[in-house]
N, CA, C and O atoms as a printed pandas DataFrame, in Angstrom:
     atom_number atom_name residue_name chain_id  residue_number  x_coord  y_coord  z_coord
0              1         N          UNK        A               1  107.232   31.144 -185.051
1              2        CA          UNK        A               1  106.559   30.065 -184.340
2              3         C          UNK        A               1  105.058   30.170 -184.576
3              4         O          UNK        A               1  104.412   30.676 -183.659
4              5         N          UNK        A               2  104.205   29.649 -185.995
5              6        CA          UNK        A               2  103.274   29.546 -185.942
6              7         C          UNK        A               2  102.489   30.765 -186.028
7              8         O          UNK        A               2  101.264   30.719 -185.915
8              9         N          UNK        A               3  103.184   31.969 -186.243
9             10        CA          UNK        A               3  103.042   33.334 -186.825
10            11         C          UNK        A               3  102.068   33.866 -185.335
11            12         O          UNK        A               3  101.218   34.700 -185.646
12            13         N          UNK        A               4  102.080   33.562 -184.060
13            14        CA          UNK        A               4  101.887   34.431 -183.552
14            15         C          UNK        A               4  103.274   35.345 -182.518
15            16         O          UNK        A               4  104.445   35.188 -182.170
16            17         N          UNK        A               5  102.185   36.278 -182.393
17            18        CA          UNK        A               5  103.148   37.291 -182.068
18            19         C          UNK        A               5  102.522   37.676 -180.446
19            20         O          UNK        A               5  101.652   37.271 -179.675
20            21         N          UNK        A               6  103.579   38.718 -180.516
21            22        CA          UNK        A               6  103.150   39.022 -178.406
22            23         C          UNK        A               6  101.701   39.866 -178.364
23            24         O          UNK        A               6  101.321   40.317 -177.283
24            25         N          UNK        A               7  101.065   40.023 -179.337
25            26        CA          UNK        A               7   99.458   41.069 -179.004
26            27         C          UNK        A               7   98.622   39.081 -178.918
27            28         O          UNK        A               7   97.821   38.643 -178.091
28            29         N          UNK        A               8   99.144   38.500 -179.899
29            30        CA          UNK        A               8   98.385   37.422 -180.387
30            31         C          UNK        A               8   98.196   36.432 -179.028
31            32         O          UNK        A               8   97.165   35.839 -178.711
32            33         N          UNK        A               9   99.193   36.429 -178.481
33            34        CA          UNK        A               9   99.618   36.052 -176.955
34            35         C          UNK        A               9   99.427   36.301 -176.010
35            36         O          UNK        A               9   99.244   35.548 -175.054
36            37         N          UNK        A              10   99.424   37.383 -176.047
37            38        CA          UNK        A              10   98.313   38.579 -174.688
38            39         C          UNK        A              10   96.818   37.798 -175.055
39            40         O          UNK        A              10   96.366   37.126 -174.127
40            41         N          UNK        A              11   96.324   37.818 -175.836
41            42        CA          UNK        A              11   95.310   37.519 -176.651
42            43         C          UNK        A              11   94.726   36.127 -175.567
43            44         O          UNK        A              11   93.909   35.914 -174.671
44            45         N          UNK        A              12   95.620   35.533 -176.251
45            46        CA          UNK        A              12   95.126   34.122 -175.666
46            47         C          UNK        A              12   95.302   33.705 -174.075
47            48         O          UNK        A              12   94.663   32.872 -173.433
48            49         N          UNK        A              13   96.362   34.549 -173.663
49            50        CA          UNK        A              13   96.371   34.688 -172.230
50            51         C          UNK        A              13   95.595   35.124 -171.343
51            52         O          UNK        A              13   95.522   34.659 -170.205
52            53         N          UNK        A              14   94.777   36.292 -171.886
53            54        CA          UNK        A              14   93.534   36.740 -171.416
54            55         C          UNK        A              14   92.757   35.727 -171.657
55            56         O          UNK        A              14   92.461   35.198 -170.586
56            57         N          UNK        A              15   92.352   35.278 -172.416
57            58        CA          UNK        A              15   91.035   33.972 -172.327
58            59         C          UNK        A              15   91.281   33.025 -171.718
59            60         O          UNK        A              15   90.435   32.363 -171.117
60            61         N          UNK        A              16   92.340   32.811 -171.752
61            62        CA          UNK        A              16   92.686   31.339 -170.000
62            63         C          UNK        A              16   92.363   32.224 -169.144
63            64         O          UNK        A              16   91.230   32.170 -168.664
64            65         N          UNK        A              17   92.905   32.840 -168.901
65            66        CA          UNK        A              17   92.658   33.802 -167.841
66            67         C          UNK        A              17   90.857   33.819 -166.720
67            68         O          UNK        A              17   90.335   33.543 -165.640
68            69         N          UNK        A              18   90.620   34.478 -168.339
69            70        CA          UNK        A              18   89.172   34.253 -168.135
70            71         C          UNK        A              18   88.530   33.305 -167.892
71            72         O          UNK        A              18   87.790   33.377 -166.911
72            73         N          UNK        A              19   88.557   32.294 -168.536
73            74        CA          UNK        A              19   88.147   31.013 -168.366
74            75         C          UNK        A              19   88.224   30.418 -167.327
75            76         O          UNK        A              19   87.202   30.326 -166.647
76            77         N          UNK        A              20   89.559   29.774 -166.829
77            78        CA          UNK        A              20   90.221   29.389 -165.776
78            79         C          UNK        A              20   90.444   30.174 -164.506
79            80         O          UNK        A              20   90.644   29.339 -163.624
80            81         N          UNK        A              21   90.496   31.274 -164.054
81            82        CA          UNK        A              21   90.189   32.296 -163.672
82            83         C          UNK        A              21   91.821   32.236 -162.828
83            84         O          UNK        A              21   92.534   31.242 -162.963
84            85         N          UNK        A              22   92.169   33.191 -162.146
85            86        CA          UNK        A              22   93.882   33.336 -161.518
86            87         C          UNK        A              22   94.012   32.453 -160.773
87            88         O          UNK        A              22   95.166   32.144 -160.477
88            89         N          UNK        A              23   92.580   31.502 -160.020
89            90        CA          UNK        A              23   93.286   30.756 -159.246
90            91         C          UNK        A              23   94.097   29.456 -159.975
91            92         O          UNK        A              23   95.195   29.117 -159.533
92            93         N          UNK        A              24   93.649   28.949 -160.806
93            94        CA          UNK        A              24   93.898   28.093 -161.292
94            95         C          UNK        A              24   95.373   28.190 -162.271
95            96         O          UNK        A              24   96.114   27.234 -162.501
96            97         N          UNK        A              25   95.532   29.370 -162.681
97            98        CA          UNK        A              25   96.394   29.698 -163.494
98            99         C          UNK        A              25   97.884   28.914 -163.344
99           100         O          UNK        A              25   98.438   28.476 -164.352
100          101         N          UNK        A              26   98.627   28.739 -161.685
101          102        CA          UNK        A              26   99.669   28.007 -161.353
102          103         C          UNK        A              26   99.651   26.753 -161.671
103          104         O          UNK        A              26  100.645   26.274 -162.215
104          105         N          UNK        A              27   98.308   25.808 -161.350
105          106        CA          UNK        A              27   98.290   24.383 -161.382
106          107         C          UNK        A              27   98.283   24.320 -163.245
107          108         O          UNK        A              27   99.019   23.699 -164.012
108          109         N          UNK        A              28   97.392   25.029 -163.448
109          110        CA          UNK        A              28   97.671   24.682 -164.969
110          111         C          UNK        A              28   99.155   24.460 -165.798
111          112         O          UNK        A              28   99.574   23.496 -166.439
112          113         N          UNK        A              29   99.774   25.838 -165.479
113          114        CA          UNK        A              29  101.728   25.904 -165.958
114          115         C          UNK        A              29  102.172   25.136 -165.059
115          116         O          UNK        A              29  103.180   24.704 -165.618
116          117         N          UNK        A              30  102.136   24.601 -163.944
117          118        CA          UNK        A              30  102.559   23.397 -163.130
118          119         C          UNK        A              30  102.480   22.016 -164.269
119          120         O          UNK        A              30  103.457   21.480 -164.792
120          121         N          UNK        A              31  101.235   21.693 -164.435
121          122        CA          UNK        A              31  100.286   20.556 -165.408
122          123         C          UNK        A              31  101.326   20.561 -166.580
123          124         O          UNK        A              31  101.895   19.546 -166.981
124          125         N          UNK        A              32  101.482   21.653 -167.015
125          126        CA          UNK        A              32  102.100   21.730 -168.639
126          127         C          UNK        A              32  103.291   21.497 -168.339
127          128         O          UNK        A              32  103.865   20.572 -168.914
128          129         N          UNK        A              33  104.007   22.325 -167.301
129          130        CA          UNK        A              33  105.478   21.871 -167.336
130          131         C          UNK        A              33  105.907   20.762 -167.427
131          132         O          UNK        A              33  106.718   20.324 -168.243
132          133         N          UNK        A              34  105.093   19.957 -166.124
133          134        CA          UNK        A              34  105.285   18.285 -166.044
134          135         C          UNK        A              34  105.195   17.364 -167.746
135          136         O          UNK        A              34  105.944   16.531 -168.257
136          137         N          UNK        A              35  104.165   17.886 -168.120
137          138        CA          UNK        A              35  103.724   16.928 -169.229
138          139         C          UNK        A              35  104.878   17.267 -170.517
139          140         O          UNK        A              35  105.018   16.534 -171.496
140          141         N          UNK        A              36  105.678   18.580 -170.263
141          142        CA          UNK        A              36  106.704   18.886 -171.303
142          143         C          UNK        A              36  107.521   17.827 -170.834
143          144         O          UNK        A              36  107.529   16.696 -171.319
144          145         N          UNK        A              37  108.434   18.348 -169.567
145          146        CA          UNK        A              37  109.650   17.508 -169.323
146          147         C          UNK        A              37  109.077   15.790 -169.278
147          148         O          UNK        A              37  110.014   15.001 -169.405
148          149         N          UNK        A              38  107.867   15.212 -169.137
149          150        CA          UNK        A              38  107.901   13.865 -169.406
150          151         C          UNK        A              38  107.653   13.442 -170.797
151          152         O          UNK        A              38  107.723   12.288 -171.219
152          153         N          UNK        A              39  107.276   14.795 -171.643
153          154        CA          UNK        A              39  107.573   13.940 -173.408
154          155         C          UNK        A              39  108.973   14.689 -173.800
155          156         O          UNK        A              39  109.124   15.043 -174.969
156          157         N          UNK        A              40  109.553   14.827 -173.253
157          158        CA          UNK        A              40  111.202   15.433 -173.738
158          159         C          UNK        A              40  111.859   14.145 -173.074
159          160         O          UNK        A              40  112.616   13.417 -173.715
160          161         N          UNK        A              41  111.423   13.850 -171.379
161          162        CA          UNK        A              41  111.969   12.000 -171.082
162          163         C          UNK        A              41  111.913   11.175 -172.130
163          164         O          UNK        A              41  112.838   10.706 -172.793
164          165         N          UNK        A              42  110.495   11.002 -172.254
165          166        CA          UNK        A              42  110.317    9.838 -173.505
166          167         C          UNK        A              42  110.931    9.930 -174.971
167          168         O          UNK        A              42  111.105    8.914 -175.643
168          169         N          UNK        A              43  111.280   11.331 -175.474
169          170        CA          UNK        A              43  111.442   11.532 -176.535
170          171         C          UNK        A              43  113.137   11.194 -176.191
171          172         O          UNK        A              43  113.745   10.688 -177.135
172          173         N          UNK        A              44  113.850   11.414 -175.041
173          174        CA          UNK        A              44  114.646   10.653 -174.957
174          175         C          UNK        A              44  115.331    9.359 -174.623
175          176         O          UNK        A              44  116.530    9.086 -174.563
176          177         N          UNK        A              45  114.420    8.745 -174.452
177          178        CA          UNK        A              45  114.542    7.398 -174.436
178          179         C          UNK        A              45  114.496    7.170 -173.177
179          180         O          UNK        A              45  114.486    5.960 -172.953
180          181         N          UNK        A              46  114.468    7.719 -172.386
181          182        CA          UNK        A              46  114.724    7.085 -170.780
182          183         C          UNK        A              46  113.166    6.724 -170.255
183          184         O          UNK        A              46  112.255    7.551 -170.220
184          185         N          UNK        A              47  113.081    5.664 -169.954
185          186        CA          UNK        A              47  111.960    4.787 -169.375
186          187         C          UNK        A              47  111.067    5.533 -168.369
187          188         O          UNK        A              47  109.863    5.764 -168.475
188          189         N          UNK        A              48  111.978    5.890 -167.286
189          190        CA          UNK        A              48  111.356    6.446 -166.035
190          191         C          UNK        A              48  110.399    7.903 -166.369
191          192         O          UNK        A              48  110.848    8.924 -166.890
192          193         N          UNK        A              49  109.294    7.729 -166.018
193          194        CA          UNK        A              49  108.170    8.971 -166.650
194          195         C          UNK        A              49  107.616    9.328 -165.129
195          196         O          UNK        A              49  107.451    8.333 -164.423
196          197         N          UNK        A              50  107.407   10.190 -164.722
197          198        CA          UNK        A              50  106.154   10.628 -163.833
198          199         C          UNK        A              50  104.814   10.576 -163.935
199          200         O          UNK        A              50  104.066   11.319 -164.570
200          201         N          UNK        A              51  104.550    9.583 -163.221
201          202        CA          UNK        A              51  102.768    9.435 -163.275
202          203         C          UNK        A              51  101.774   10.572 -162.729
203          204         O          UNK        A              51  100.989   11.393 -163.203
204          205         N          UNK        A              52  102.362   10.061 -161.150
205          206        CA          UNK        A              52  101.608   10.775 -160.584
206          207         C          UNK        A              52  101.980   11.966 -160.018
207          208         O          UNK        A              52  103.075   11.964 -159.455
208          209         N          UNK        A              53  101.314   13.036 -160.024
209          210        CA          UNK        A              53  101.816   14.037 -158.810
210          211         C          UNK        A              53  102.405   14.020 -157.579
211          212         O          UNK        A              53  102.098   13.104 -156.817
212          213         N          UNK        A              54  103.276   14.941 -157.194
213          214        CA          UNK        A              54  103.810   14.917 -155.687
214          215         C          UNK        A              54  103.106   15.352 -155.131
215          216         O          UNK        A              54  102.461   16.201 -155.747
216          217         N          UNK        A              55  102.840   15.205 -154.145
217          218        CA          UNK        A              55  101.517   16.122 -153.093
218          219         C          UNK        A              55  102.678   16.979 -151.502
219          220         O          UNK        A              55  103.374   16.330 -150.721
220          221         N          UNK        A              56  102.503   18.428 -151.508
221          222        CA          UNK        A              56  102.853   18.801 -150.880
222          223         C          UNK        A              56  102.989   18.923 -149.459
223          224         O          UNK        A              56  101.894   18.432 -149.182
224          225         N          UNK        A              57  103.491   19.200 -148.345
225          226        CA          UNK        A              57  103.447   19.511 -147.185
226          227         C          UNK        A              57  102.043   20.559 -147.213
227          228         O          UNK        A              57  101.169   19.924 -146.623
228          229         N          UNK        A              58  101.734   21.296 -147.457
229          230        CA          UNK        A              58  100.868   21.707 -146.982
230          231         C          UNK        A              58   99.743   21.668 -147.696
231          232         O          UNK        A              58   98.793   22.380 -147.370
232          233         N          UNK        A              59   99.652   20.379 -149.361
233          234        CA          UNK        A              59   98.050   19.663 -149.575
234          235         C          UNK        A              59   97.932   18.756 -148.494
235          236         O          UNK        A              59   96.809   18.302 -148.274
236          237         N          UNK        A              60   98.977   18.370 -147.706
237          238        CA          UNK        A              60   98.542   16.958 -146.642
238          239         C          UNK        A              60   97.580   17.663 -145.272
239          240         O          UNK        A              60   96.618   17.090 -144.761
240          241         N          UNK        A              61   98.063   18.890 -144.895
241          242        CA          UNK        A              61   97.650   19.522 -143.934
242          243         C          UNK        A              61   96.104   19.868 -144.012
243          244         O          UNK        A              61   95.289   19.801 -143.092
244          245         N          UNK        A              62   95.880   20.277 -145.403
245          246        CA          UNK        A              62   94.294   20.953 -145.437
246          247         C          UNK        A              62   93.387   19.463 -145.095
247          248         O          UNK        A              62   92.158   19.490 -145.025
């Protein structure tokens, strides 16, 4: 896959890391997951896509 390997991966995981720092780290793989399973929807033909986010019980509270 694109010739990296698990040091190459550590690699780049540390610099999100860094960058983005741990808090952020969930919403981001949250972000990506969504945007996979809605181009695997589209790539299967089914219309219905997710726009927007769900907002949780306890984003409504803060």
């Amino acid at each position: 896959m694109f010739g990296f390997g698990v040091p190459e991966l550590l690699i780049i995981l540390a610099i999100v890391l860094v960058v983005f720092g741990a808090g952020k780290l969930p919403e981001i793989g949250g972000a990506l997951g969504k945007s996979i399973r809605n181009f695997k929807k589209a790539a299967d033909g089914k219309d219905e896509i997710e726009i927007k986010p769900k907002r949780e019980e306890s984003d409504k509270k803060d």
